[in-house]
Structures are given as C-alpha cells and as structure tokens.
VEXLOLO-272190 format. One line per 4 residues: their letters; for each residue x, y, z of N, C-alpha, C. Coordinates in Angstrom, 1 decimal. Layout:
REM residues N
a = X,Y,Z,X,Y,Z,X,Y,Z  ...
***
This chain:
REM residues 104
xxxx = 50.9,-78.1,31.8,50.5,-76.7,31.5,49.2,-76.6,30.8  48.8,-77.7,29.9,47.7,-77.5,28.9,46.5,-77.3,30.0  46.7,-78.1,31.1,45.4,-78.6,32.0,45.3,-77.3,32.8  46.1,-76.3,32.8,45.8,-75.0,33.8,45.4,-74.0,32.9
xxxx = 45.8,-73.9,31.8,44.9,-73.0,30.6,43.3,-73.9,30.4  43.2,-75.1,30.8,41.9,-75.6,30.6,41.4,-75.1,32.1  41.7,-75.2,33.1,40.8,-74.7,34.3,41.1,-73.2,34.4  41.7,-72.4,33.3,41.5,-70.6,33.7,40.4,-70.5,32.2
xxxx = 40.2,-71.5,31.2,39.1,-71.0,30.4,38.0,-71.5,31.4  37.6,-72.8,32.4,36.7,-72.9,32.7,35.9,-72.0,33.6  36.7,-71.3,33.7,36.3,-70.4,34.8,35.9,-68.9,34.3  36.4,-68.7,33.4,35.9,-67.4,32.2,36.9,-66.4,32.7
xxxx = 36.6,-65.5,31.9,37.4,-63.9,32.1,36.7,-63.1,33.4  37.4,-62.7,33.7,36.8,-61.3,35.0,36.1,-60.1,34.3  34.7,-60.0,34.4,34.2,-58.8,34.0,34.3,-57.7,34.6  34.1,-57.0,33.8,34.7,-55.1,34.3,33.9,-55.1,36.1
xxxx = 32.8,-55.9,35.8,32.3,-55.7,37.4,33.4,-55.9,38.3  33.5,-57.2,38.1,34.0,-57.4,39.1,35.9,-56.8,39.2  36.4,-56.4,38.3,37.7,-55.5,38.8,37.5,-54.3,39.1  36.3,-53.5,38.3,36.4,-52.2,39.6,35.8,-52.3,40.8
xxxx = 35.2,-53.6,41.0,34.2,-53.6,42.5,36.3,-53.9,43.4  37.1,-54.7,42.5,38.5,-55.1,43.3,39.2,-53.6,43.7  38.5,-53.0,42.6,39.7,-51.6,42.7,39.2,-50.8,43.4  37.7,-50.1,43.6,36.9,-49.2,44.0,36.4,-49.6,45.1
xxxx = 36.0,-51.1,45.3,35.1,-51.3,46.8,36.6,-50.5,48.2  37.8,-50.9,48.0,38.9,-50.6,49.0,38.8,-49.1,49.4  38.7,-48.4,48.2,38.6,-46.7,48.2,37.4,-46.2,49.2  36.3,-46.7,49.1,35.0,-46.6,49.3,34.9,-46.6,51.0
xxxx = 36.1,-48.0,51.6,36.1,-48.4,52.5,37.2,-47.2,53.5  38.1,-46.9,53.0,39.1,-46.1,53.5,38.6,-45.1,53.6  37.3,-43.8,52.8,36.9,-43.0,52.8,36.1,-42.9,53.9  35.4,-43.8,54.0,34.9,-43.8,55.3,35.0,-43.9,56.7
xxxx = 36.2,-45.0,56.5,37.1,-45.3,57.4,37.6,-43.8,57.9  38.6,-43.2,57.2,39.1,-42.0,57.8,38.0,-41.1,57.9  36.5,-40.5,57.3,36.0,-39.9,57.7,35.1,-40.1,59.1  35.2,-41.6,59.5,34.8,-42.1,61.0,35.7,-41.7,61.8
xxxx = 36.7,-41.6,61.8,38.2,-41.7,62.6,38.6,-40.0,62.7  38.2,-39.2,61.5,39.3,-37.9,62.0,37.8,-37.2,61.4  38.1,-36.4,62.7,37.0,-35.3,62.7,37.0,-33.7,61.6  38.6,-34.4,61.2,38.7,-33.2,59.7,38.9,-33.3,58.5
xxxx = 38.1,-34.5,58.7,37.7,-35.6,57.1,36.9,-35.0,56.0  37.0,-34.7,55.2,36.2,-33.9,54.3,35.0,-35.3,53.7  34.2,-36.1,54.0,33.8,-36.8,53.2,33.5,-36.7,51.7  32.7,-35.5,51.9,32.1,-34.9,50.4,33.3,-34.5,49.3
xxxx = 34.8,-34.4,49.6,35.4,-34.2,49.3,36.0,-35.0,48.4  36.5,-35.9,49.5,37.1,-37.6,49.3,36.1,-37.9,47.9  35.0,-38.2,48.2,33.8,-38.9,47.1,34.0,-37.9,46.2  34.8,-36.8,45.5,34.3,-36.1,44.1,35.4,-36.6,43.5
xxxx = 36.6,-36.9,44.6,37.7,-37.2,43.6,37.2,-38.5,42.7  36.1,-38.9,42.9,35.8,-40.0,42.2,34.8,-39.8,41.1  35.1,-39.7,39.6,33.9,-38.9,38.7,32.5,-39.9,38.3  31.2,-39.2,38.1,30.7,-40.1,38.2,30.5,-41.3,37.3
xxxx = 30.0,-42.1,37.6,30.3,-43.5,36.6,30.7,-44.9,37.2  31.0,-45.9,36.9,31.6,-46.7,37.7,32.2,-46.6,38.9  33.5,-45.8,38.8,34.3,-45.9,40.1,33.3,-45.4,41.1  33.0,-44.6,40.7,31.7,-43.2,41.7,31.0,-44.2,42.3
xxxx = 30.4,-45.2,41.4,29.4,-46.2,42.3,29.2,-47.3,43.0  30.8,-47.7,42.8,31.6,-48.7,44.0,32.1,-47.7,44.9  33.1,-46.9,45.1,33.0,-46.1,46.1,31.5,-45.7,46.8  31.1,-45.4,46.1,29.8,-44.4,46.8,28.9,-45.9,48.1
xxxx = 28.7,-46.9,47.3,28.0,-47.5,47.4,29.2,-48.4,48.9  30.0,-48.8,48.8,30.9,-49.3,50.0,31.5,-48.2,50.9  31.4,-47.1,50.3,31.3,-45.8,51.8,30.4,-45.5,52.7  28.9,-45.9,51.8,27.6,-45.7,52.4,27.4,-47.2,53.5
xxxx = 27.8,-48.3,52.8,27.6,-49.3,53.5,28.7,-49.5,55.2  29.6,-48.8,55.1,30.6,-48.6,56.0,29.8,-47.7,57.2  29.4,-46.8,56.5,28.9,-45.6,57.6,27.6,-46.1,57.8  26.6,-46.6,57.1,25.6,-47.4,57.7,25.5,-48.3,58.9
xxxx = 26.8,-49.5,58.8,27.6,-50.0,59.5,27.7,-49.5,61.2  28.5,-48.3,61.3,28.3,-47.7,62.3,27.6,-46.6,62.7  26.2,-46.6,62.1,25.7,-46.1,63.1,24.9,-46.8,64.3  24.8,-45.8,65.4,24.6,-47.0,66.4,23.3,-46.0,67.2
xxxx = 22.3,-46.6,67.2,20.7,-46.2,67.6,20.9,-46.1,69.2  20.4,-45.0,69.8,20.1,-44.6,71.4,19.4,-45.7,71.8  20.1,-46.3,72.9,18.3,-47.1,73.5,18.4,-46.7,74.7  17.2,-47.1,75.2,17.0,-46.4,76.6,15.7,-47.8,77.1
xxxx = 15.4,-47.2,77.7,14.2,-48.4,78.4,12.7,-47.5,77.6  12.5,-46.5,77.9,11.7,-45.6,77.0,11.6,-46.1,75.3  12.8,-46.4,74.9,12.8,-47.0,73.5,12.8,-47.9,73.5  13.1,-49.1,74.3,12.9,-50.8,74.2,11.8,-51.1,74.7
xxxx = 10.7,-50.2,75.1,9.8,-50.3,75.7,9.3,-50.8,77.4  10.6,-50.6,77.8,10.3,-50.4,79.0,9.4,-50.3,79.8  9.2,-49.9,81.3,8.5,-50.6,82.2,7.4,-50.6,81.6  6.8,-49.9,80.5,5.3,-49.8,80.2,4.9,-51.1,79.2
xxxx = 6.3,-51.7,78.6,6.1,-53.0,78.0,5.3,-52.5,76.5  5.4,-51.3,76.0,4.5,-51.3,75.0,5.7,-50.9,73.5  6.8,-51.3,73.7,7.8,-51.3,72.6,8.0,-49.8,72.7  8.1,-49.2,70.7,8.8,-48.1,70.7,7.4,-47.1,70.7
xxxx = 7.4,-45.9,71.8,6.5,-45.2,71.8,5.7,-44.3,70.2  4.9,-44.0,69.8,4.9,-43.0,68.5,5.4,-42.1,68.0  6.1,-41.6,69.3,7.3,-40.3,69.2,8.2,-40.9,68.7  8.5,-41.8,68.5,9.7,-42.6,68.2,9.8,-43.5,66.9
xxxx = 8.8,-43.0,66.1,8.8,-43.4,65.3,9.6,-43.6,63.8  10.5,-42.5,63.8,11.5,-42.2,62.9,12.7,-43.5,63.3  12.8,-43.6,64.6,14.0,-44.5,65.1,13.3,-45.8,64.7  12.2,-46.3,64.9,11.8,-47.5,64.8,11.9,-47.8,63.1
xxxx = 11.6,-46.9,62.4,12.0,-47.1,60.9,13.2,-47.9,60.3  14.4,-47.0,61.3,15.7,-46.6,60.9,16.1,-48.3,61.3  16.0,-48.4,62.4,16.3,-49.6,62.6,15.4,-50.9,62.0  14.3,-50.6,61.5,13.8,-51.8,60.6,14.5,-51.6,59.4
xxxx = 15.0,-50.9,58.7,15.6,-50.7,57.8,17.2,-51.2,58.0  17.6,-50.8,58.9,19.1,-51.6,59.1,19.3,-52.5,59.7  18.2,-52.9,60.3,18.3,-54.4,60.9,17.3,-55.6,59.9  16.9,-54.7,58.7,16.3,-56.1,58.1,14.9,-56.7,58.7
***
C-alpha cells in the first residue's frame, strides 16, 4: 500500500484546471452537438446556463471548437482554382481567410 500513496504523491494533485476542463469540456461538447443536430436548439441559450467564469470558458471554448469542427467551406472548381489554374479568385477572399485560419 505504502508504494501506491508514493506513485499518487508523485504524480501531484489535480488542479482546478484540469477538473473543470473534466466537467465543462463534456457540456461544451453536447451543446453543440445538439445545436448541430436539432434545428430548435437554442445555442445562445444552452451557453447562459453557464455563468461567466470558469465553467463559461470550458464550455464556451469546446462549443466553439465543435462548431468550428463542422463547418464545411463550398468548393467548386472557381474556388480551387479551376480551369484558369490561378487558385482562389479576389472575390473570394473572405473564404480563402477562413480556411487559412481553420486549416492552419
């Protein structure tokens, strides 16, 4: 027994991070989940039940990352740059952002 209280000190205590990221990232995830899935989702709703502060910013922040997740960019041959071979045209410039941004 002594040697399993020596490997839970070596390992340290769980900081508040990381148990509300255990408690709040799941919330975060279901909020979005059902506001992708049912078209009578209140998102903005779901997120107040959460006040701000910690919980607020694991939810918020793994709801955003969910819905970020799916969104899914038009392509066409006009936006892959197609037969003209010259990428995304200048009109298209807001889209070429969006996706440097969520593709990294």
């Amino acid at each position: 027994m002594a040697d399993r209280h020596g490997k839970a000190e070596k390992l340290g205590k769980v900081s508040s991070d990381e148990i509300n990221s255990i408690k709040y990232v799941p919330e975060g995830n279901r909020i979005a989940s059902q506001y992708l899935q049912d078209d009578k989702s209140d998102l903005m709703a779901e997120m107040a039940k959460f006040p701000a502060g910690d919980s607020a910013k694991y939810v918020n922040r793994e709801s955003t990352e969910i819905l970020l997740r799916n969104i899914s960019l038009r392509t066409t041959k006009r936006t892959c740059g197609g037969p003209t071979g010259h990428g995304w045209p200048a009109a298209d410039k807001g889209k070429q952002e969006a996706a440097r941004v969520i593709l990294g």
